[in-house]
N, C-alpha and C positions, 0 to 999 in steps of 0.2 A: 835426791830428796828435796830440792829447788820445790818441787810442785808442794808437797807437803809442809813447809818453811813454811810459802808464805799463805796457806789455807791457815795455817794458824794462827800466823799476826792476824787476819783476816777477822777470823772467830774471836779472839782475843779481845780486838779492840768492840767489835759490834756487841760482845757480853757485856761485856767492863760498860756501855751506855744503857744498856740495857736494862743491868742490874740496879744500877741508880736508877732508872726511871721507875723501877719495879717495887723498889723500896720507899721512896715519896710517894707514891702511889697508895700504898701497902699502911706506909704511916699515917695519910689524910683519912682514908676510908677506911680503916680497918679490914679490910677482906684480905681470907682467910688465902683463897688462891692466888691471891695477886701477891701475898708473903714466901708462900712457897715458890711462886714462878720466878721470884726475888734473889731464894737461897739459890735456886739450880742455875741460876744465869750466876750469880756469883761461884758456885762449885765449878763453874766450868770455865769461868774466865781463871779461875785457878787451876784448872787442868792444865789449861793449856798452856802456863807458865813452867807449870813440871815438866809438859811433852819438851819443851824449849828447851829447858834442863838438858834431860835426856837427852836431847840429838845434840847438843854441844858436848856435852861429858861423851859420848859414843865419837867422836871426832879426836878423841887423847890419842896417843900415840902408844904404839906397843913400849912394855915395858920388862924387868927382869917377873915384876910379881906377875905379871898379863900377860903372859908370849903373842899373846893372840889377839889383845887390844881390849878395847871397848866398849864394843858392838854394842853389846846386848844391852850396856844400860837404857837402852830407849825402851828395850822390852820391860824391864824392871818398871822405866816409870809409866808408862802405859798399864800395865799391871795397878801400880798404886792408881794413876789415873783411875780406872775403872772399880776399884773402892772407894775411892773418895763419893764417887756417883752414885754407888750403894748409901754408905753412911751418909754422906755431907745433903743430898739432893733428896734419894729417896724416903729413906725414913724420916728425916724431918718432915716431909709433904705428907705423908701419910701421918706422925704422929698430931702435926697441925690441925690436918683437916677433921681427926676422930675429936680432938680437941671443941675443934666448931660447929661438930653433929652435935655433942651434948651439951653447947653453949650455944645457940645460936641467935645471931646479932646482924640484923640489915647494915647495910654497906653505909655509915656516916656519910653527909656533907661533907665537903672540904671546903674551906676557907684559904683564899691565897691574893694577899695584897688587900685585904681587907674584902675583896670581891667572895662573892659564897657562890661554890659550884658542886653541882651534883655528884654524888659520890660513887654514883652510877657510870654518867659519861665520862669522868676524869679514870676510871678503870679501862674502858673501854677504848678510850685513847691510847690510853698507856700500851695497851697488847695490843693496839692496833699498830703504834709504832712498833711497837716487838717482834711483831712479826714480820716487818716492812724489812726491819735491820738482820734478821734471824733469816730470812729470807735471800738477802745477797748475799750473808754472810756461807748460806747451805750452796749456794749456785756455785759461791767459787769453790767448795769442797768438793762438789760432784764437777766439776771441769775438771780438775788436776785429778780426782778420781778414775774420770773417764778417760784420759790421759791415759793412766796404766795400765784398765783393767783390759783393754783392746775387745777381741770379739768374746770373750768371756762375758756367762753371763755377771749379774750385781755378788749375788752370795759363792758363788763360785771365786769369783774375783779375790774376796774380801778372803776365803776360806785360803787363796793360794799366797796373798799378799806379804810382802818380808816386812813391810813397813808401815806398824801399828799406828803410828802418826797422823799418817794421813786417813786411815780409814776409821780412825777413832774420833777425829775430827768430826768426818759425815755422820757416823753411825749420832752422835753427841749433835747434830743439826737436827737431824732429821726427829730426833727426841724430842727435840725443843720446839717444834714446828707442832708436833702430834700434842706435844703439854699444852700450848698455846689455844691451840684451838679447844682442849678440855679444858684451859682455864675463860677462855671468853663463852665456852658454852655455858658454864657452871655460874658466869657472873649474871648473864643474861637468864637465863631461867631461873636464880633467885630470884632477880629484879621481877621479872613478868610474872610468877607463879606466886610473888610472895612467901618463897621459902629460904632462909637463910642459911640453912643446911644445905642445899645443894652444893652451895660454894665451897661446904667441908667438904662434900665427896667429888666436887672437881680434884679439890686436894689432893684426895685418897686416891685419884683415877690419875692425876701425874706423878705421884710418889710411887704406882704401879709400873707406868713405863718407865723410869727410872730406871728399877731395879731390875725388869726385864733387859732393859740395854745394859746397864752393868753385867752381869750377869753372861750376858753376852758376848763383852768383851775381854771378859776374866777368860773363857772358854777358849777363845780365839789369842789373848794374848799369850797362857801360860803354855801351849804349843811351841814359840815361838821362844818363851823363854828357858825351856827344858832341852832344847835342841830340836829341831826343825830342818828337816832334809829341803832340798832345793827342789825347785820344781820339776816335772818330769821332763818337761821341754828340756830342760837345763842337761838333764842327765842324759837325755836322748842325743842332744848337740858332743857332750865327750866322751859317748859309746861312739859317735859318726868321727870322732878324730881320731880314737884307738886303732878304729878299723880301716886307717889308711894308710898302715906302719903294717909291713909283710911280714916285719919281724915276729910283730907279738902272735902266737899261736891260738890265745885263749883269754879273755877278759874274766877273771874270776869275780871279783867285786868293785865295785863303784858304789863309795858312800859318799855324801855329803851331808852338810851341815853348816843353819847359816850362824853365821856368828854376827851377824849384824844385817841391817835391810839389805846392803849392796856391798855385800864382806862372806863367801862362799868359801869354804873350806872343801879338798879334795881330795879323797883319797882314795887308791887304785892298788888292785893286785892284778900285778900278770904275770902270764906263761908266755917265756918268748921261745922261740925254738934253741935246743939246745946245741946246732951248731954255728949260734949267733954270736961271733967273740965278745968279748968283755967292750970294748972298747964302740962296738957300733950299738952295743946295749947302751953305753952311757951317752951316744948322740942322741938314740931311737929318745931318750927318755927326758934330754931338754929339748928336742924337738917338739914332742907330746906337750910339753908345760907351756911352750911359746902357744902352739897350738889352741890349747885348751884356754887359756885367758884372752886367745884373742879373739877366739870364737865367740865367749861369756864374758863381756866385759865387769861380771861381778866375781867373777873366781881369782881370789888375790893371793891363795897358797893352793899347791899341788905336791904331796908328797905320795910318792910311787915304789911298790913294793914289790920286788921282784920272786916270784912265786910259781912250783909245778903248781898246776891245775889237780893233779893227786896229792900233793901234801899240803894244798887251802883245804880240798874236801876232806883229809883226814885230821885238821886243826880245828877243824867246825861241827864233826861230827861228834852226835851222843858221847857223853862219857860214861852214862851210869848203865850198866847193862844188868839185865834181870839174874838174880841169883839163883841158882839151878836147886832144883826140889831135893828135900834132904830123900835122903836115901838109907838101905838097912834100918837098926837101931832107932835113928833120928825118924826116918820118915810115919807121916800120921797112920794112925788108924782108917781102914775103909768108915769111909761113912762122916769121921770128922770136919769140921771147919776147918781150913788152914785159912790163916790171915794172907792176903794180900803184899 
């Protein structure tokens, strides 16, 4: 999670200038999108103090309450991440900008050092750094991104991803890039058109994508935080280690489950043949574990269930079966309705 780490300080630090510039900016000239493009760089230079959170707290050590560790805190904050961007980003920008449709107010002069400058260009400054800084700050998200997601395509990638971090990071760039440029369209056709209101529905048009990326990444994180099987590659690699043990007869199930980005949990039932003594079962089955973690350097438990292949299918099989038609006395009348 090296790659993800430092996408964050990365993001982090280019918000956190951002936001101040976005707010002097916001303060001189009164516009309404340069306020809101203000709040979402500060929601998000506060994101990704949580994601930091998160992947430190997910670093604890198992414990008697945890047997199983950590992990998933990063999904928990990733989760709130991805509210904060609803609430803190989006509706504010949207309830701003409906604010500055039915108030609307040309962008003031600013005054600075006694100098008076246009309240126009001192905007378009501002998000023109914004996006200068939003812009490196997106390139190293998509490096470390491109990093993992190998030949996979972008949404496939992000769909198979264990670790919200990093891809919350991009998704949360690539947002701010798209707001950016609604918020410098929105100031520039106020300016030219003379309509003051545009700049509220710039507003209204980044407090949209907001909430569609939230949105988005509630969808994607709460998978991950409910339990989330491993990748198929993953499961495909310790069916190819099962099947190189003569002993086992029959692989009944292989689940998984991550308990964190690079923290796989495993678990197997098999049939081995039953004139396989006890004793070469119990090598066959640390051989399988050495195996199988060294194959997936994310698989950090393997417990193995030794099981006929007839009494997993009869453990898993329906239990309710249909109750037989009354009959004599009980049974209906030709003609009538029986319930279901």
């Amino acid at each position: 999670m090296a790659e993800s780490t430092g996408a964050i300080y990365t993001a982090a630090g280019a918000n956190l200038a951002i936001a101040a510039a976005k707010f002097v900016g916001a303060f001189l000239t009164g516009s309404t999108a340069m306020l809101a493009e203000g709040a979402h760089s500060l929601v998000d230079t506060a994101n990704q103090l949580l994601l930091l959170v998160g992947l430190k707290r997910a670093k604890k050590p198992a414990d008697a309450k945890h047997p199983f560790g950590y992990g998933r805190e990063v999904y928990f904050y990733a989760f709130i991440v991805a509210l904060f961007i609803f609430l803190g980003g989006g509706i504010f920008a949207i309830y701003e900008g409906a604010h500055k449709i039915e108030h609307p107010e040309p962008s003031a002069d600013a005054t600075l050092f006694g100098v008076q400058l246009s309240g126009f260009w001192v905007n378009v400054s501002i998000l023109g750094f914004a996006i200068l800084a939003e812009g490196y700050s997106c390139f190293v998200a998509v490096k470390a991104f491109w990093a993992e997601k190998g030949e996979r395509s972008a949404i496939t990638a992000i769909q198979r991803s264990k670790d919200p971090a990093l891809y919350t990071i991009l998704v949360e760039d690539v947002a701010a890039l798209i707001g950016l440029v609604i918020a410098i369209g929105g100031v520039v056709l106020a300016h030219v058109l003379d309509k003051p209101a545009l700049d509220g529905w710039a507003s209204i048009g980044i407090g949209l994508v907001l909430i569609g990326m939230s949105i988005f990444l509630m969808i994607e994180t709460h998978g991950l935080l409910i339990g989330e099987a491993a990748d198929p590659a993953v499961v495909r690699t310790i069916q190819a280690a099962v099947s190189e043990e003569s002993a086992v007869q029959h692989v009944n199930a292989v689940l998984t489950q991550h308990l964190g980005p690079s923290d796989i949990l495993v678990n197997l039932s098999l049939d081995f043949a039953d004139e396989v003594p006890a004793g070469e079962v119990e090598r066959t089955v640390a051989r399988l574990e050495q195996r199988i973690k060294a194959k997936s350097r994310n698989v950090t438990r393997v417990f193995i269930e030794i099981q006929s292949r007839n009494a997993h299918t009869a453990g898993h099989a329906p239990t309710d079966k249909p109750k037989p038609a009354p009959t004599g006395h009980d049974a209906a009348p030709p003609g009538s309705a029986v319930p279901a």
